[in-house]
C-alpha positions as CSV (number, residue, x, y, z in Angstrom):
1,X,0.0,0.0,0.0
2,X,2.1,3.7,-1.0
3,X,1.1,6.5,0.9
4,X,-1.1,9.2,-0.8
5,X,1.5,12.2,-2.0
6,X,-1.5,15.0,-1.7
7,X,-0.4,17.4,1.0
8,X,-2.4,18.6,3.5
9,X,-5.5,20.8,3.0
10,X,-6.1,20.3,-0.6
11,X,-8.9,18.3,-1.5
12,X,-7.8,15.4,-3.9
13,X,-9.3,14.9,-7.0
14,X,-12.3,12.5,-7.1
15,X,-11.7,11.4,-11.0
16,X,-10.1,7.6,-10.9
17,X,-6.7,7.9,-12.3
18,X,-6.1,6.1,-15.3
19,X,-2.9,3.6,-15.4
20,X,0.0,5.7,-16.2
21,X,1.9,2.7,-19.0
22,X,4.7,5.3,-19.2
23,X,6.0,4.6,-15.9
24,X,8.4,0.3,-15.8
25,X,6.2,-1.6,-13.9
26,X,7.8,-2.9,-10.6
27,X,8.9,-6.4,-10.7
28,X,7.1,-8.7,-7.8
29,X,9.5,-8.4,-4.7
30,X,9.3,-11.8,-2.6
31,X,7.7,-10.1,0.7
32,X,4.7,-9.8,-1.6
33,X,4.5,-13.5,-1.9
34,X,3.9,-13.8,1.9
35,X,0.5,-11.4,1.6
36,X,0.5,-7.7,0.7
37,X,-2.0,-7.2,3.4
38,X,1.0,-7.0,6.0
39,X,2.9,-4.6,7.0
40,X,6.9,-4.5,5.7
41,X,8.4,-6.1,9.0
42,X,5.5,-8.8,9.1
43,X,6.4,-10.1,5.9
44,X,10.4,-10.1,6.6
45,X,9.7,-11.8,9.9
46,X,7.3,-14.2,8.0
47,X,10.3,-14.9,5.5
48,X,12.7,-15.1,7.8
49,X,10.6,-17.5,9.6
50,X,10.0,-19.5,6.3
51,X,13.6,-19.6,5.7
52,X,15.0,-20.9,9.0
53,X,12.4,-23.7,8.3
54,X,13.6,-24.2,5.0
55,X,17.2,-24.1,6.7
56,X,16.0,-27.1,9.4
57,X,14.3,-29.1,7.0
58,X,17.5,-29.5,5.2
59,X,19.6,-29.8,8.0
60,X,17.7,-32.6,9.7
61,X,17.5,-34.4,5.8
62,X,21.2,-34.1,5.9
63,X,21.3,-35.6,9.5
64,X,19.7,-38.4,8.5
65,X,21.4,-39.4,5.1
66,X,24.8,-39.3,7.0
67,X,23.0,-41.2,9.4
68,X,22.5,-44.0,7.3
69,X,25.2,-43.5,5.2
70,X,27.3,-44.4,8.6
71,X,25.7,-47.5,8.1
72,X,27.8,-50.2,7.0
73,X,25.6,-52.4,5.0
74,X,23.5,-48.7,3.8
75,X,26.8,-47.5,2.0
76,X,27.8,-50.3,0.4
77,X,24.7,-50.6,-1.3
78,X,24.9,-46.9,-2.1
79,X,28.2,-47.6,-3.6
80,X,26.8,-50.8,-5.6
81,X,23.5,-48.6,-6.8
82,X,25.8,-45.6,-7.7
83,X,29.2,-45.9,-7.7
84,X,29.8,-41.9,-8.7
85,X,27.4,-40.9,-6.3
86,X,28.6,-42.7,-3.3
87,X,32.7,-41.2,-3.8
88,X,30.7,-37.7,-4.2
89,X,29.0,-37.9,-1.5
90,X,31.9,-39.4,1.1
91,X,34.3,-36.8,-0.1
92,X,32.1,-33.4,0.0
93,X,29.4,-34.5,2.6
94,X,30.2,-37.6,5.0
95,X,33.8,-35.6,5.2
96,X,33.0,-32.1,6.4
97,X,29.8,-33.0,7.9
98,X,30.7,-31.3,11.2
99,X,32.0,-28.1,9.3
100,X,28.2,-28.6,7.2
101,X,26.6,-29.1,10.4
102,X,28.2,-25.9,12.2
103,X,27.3,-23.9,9.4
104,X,23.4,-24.8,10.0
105,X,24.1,-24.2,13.8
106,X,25.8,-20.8,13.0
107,X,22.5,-19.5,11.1
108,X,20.4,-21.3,14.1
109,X,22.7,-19.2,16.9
110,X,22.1,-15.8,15.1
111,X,18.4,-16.8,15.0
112,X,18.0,-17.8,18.6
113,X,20.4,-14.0,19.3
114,X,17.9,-12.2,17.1
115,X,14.1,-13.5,18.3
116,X,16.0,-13.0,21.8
117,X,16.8,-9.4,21.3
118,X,13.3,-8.8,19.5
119,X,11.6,-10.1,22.6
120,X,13.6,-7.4,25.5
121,X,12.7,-5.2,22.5
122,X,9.2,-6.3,22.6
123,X,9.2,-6.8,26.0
124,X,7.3,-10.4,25.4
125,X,8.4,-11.7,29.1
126,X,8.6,-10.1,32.4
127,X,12.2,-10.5,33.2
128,X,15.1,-10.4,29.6
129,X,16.5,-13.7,30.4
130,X,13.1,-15.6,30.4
131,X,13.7,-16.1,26.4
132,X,15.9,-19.2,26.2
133,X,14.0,-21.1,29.1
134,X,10.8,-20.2,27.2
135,X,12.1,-21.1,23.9
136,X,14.7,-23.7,25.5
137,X,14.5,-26.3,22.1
138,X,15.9,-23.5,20.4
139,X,18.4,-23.0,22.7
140,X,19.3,-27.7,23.1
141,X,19.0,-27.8,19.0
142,X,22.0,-25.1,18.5
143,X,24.4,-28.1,20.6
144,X,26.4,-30.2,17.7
145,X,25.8,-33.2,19.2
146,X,23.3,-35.9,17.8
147,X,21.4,-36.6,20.9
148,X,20.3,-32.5,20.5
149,X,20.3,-32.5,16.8
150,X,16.7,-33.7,16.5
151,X,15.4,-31.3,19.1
152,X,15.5,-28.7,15.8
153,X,12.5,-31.1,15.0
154,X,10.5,-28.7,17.7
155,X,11.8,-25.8,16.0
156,X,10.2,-26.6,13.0
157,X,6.6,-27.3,14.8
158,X,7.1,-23.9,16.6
159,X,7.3,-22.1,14.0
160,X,4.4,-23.4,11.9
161,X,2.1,-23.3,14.8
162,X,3.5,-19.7,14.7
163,X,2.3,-19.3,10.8
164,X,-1.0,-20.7,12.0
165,X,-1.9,-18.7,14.2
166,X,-1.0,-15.8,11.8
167,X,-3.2,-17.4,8.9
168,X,0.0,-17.6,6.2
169,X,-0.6,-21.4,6.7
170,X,-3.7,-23.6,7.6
171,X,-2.1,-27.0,9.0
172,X,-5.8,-28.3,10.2
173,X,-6.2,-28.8,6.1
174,X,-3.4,-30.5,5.8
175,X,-4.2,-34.7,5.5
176,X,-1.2,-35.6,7.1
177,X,-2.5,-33.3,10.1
178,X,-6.0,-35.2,10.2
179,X,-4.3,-38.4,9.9
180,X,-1.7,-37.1,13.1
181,X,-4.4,-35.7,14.7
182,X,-7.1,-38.7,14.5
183,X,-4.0,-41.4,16.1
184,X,-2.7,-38.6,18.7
185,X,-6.2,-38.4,19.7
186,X,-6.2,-41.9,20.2
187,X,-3.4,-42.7,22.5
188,X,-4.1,-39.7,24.5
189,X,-7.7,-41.1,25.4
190,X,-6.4,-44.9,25.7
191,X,-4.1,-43.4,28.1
192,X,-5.8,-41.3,30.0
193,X,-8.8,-43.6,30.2
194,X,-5.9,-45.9,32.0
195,X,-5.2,-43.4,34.9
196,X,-8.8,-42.5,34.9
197,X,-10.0,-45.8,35.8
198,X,-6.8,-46.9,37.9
199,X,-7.7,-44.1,39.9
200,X,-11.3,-44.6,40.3
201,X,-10.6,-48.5,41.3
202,X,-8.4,-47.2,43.9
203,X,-10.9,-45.3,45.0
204,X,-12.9,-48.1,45.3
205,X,-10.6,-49.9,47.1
206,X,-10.5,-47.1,49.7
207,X,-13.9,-46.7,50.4
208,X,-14.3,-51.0,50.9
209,X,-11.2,-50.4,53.4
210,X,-12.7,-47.4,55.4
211,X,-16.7,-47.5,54.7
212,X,-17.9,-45.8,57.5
213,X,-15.3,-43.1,57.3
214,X,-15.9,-42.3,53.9
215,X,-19.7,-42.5,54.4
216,X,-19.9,-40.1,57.7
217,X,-17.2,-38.0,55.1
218,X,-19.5,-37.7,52.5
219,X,-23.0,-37.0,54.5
220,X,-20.9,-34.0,56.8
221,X,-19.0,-32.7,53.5
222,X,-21.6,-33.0,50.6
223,X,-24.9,-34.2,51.3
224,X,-25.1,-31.5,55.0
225,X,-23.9,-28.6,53.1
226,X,-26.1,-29.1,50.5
227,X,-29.4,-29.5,52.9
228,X,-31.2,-26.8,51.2
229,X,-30.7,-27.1,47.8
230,X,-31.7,-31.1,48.0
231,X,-34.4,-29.9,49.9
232,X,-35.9,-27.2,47.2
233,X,-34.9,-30.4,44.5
234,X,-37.0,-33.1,46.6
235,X,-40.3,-30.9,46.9
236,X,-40.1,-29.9,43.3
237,X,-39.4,-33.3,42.1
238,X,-41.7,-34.4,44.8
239,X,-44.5,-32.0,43.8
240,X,-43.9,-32.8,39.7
241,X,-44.3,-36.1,39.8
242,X,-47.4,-36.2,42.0
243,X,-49.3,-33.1,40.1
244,X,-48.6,-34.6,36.3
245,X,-49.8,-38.2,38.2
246,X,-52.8,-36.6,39.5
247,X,-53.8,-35.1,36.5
248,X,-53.4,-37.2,34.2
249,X,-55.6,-39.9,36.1
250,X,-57.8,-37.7,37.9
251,X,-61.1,-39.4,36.8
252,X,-60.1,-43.0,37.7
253,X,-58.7,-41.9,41.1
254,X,-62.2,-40.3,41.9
255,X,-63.8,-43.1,40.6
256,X,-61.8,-45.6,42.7
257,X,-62.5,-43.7,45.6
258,X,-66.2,-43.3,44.7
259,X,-65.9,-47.2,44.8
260,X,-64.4,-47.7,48.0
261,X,-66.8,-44.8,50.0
262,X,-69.9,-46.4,48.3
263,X,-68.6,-49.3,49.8
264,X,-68.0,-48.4,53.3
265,X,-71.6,-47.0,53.2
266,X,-72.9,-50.2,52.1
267,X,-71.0,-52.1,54.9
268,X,-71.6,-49.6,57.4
269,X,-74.1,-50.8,60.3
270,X,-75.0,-47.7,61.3
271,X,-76.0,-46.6,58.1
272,X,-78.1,-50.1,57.2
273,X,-80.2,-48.8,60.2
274,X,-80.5,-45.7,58.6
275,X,-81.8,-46.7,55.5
276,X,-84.8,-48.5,57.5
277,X,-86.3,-45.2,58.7
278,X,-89.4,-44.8,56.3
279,X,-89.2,-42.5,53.6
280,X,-86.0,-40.5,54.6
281,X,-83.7,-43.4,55.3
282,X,-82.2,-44.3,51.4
283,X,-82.7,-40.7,50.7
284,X,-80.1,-40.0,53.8
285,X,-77.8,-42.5,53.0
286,X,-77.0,-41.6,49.5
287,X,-76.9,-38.2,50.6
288,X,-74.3,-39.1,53.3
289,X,-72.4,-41.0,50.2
290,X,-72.5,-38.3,48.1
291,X,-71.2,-36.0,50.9
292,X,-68.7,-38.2,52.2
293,X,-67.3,-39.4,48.3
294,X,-67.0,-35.3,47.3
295,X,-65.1,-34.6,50.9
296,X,-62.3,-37.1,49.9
297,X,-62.2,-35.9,46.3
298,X,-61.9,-32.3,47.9
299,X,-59.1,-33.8,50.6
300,X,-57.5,-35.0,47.4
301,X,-56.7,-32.1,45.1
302,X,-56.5,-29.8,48.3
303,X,-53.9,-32.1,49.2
304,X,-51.9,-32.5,45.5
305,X,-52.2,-28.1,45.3
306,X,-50.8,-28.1,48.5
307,X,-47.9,-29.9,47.5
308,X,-46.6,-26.0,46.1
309,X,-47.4,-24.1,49.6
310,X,-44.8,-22.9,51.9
311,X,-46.4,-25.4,54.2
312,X,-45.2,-28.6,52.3
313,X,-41.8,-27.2,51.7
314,X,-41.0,-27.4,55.7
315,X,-42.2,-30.7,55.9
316,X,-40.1,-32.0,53.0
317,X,-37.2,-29.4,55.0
318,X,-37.4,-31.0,58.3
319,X,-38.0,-35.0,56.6
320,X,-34.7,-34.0,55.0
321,X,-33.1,-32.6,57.9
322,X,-33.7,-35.5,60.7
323,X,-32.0,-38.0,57.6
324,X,-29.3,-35.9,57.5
325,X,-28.6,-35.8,61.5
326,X,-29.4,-39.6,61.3
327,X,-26.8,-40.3,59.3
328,X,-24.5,-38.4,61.7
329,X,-25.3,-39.2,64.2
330,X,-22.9,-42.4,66.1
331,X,-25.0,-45.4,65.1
332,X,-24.5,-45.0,61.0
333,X,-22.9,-48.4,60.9
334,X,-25.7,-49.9,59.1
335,X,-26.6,-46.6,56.9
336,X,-22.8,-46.1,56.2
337,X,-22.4,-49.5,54.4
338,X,-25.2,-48.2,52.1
339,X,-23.9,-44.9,51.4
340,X,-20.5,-46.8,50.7
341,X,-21.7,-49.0,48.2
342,X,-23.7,-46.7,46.9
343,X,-20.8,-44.8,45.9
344,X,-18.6,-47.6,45.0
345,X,-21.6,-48.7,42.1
346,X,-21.5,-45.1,40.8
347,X,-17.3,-45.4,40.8
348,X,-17.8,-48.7,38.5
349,X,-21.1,-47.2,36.4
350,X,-18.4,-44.2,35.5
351,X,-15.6,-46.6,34.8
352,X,-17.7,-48.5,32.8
353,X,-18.4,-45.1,31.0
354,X,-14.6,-44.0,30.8
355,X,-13.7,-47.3,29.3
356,X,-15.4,-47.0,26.0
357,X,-13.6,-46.3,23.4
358,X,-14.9,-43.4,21.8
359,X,-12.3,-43.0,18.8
360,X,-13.8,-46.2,17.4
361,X,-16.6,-44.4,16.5
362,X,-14.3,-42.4,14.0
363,X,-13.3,-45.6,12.1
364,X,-16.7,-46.9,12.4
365,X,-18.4,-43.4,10.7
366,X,-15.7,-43.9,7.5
């Protein structure tokens, strides 16, 4: 992007130039090829970046020829296969690999000197010798020695991840990355569903060994401090369950209890004498059943509406509340053994949960 050359205070003409041909066209410069939508230094950090990658890929490709070439049976076949070749290569390479090698480590050294310096510039850590601890692969894969060598590997990774998060690159895309991805994904779960479920059978194990401990544990630390709130969840469940019950079977619960008061009537003794007074006594009686049938009905759905009063809530409270001390109190032997494996059956419902192997599912959907 050029900077416009009108100066200040005069208004710029609103007519679209038209291509001035007189004027060489500028040949591509190779910070475009990064994106023109950055600024200068972004684009020579972004190349630089590109070309110490470039740099390391080589570098470790050269590492692991003369690697293999140092293998006794490897270079002989080279030498069979390609005679020229293998003379070429023992003379220039396999010779001066170490002078090679330093060359790469040279270039590697003024890298890890310059992002070290950008970052007191930048001021990227709190303290200015935080870099080469932060960045401490850098730092190993600059050693000329092969067990450090390889550590450049990281270098490489950093970096991308770097161009990743800057958008040049999109690695996600990238089918090696799925494929990566997919098997690291894999042995992280297997593994983790390992500890997971070693730790959840020692649990186990632990609560078998010291029941009544754990039990008393778990009613003083999680069920007591949580009185109200599984108090306000048992009278809403509680009330829920018994409303939507009610209501949807309203008509043959009064018609059961119709039953059962027209049959009490019938039994009744007093009320067979009542039925022998003259003219008033069936009239009584059914009255009397009719009376006695709508009372319960009434009893009933006071009683289910009351289920929401205030009233309901502090018997639920105080049910809830003489459990609780209950189970504190010194006689929980019996109720501790139930609260123990109670909690044991939930430790093996979630192992039984954790060891499913949920990646199969991505082989299975293919």
């Amino acid at each position: 992007m050029t900077r416009s050359s009108t100066p200040l205070g005069q208004q710029q003409d609103e007519t679209p130039r038209q291509p001035d041909n007189s004027q060489p066209r500028r040949a591509p410069s190779p910070l475009d090829v990064v994106s023109p939508d950055r600024t200068l230094s972004e684009r020579r950090y972004l190349l630089w970046d590109l070309a110490i990658v470039g740099l390391v890929s080589i570098n470790l490709a050269l590492i692991v020829i003369d690697m293999l070439y140092s293998v006794g049976f490897v270079a002989e076949a080279f030498g069979r296969l390609w005679p020229a070749g293998h003379d070429w290569y023992a003379a220039t390479i396999h010779a001066h690999f170490m002078v090679i090698d330093l060359a790469f480590v040279a270039v590697f050294v003024l890298d890890v000197l310059a992002g070290w310096l950008l970052a007191i510039v930048q001021q990227r850590y709190p303290r200015w010798y935080f870099y080469p601890f932060a960045r401490w692969y850098d730092v190993l894969g600059c050693v000329p020695m092969a067990g450090f060598r390889f550590l450049r590997v990281l270098r490489v990774i950093s970096i991308a991840m770097r161009l990743q998060r800057l958008g040049v690159i999109d690695i996600r895309g990238w089918r090696l990355w799925r494929t990566g991805a997919v098997y690291y994904d894999i042995i992280v779960e297997e593994i983790s569903d390992r500890v997971v479920i070693k730790v959840l059978a020692g649990a186990q194990d632990e609560l078998n060994r010291g029941g009544e401990n754990i039990s008393r544990q778990v009613v003083r630390d999680v069920i007591a401090p949580r009185q109200e709130r599984l108090t306000r969840a048992a009278s809403t469940q509680v009330e829920s369950a018994v409303t939507s019950a009610y209501q949807a079977n309203r008509d043959q619960i009064q018609a059961y209890v119709a039953s059962i008061v027209s049959r009490s009537v019938d039994e009744n003794p007093a009320l067979k004498n009542l039925e022998r007074v003259p003219m008033l006594g069936r009239f009584v009686s059914e009255a009397l059943d009719a009376a006695i049938r709508d009372t319960v009905n009434h009893v009933l759905d006071e009683a289910v509406t009351g289920l929401s009063s205030h009233e309901f809530d502090e018997l639920v409270a105080n049910i809830v509340e003489s459990v609780v001390a209950r189970l504190l109190a010194e006689d929980i032997s019996e109720a501790s053994g139930e609260v123990r494996d109670a909690i044991v059956e939930i430790l093996e419902l979630v192992k039984r949960q954790v060891a499913v192997q949920r990646w199969r599912e991505h082989f299975e959907s293919v």
